[in-house]
LOVOMAR-689525 format. One record per residue (C-alpha): residue number from 1; residue in one letter; x, y, z. Coordinates in steps of 0.001 Angstrom, whole numbers, plus 500000, padded with zeros to 6 digits. Layout:
{atom NUM, A, {X, Y, Z}}
...
This chain:
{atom 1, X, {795318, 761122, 833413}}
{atom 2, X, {796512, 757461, 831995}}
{atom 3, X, {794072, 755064, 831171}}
{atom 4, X, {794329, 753436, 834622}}
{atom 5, X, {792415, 755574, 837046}}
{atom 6, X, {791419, 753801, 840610}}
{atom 7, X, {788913, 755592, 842691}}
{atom 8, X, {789822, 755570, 846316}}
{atom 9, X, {787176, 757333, 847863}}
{atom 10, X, {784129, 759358, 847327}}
{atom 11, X, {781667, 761340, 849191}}
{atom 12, X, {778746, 762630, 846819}}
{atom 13, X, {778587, 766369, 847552}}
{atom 14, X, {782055, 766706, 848529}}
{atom 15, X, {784705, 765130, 845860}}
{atom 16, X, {786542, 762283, 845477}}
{atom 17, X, {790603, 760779, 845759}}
{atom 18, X, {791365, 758850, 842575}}
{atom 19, X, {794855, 756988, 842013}}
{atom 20, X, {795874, 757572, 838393}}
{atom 21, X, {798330, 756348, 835607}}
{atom 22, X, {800624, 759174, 836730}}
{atom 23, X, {801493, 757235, 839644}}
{atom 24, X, {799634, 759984, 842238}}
{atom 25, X, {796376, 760873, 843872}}
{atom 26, X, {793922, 763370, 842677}}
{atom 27, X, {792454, 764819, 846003}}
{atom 28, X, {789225, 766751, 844353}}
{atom 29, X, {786934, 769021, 846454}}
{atom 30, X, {784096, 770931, 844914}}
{atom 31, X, {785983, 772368, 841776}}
{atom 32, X, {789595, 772370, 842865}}
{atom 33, X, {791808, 769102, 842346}}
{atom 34, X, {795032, 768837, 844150}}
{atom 35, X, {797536, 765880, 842629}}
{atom 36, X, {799807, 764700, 845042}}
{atom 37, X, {802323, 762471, 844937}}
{atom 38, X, {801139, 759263, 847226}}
{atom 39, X, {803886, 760552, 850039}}
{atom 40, X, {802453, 764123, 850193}}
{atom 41, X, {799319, 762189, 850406}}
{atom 42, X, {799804, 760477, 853289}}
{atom 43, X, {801390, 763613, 854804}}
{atom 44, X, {798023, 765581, 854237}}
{atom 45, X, {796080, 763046, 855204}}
{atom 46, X, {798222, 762947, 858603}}
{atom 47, X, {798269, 766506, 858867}}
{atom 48, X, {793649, 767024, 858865}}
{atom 49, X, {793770, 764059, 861282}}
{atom 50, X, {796147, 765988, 863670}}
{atom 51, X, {793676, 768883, 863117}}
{atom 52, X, {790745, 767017, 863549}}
{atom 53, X, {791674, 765958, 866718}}
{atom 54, X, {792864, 769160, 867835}}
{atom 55, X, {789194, 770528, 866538}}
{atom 56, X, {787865, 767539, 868830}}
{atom 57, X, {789637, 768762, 872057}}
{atom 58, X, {789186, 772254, 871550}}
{atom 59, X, {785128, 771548, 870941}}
{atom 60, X, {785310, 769478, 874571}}
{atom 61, X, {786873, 771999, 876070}}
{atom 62, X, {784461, 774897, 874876}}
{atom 63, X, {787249, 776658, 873269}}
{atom 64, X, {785904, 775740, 869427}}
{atom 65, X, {782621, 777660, 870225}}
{atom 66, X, {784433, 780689, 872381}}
{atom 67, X, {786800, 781092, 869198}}
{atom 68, X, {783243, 781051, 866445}}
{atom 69, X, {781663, 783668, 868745}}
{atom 70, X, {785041, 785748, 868103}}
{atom 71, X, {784464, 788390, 865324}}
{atom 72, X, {786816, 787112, 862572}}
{atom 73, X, {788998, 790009, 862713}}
{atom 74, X, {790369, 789316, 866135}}
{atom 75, X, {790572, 785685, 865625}}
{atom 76, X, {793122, 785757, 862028}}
């Protein structure tokens, strides 16, 4: 990383999303950092809320909890 390094976010626990000299975001969870380019960002970021909302309706509807009670085998 450049000198310039901007952090966006940060959840202690989780990770962080910096903005760096290199002109993209480093999207760190636990031990695994993902650099993405600030489009591909924006994409991801679009892409968990689409899942998180999905997740939401599915929890509603009882479906999340019928799918954990699954054995895994069944439900991959």
């Amino acid at each position: 990383m450049d000198e310039f390094n901007v952090t966006l976010a940060e959840r202690t626990g989780l990770g962080r999303i910096n903005l760096c000299g290199c002109r993209s975001i480093h999207l760190s969870v636990g031990p695994v950092t993902i650099c993405l380019a600030p489009e591909a960002f924006a994409q991801a970021a679009n892409m968990i809320r689409e899942a998180m909302e999905q997740l939401a309706e599915m929890t509603a509807s009882g479906q999340f909890e019928e799918a954990a009670a699954m054995p895994s085998h069944l439900t991959h």
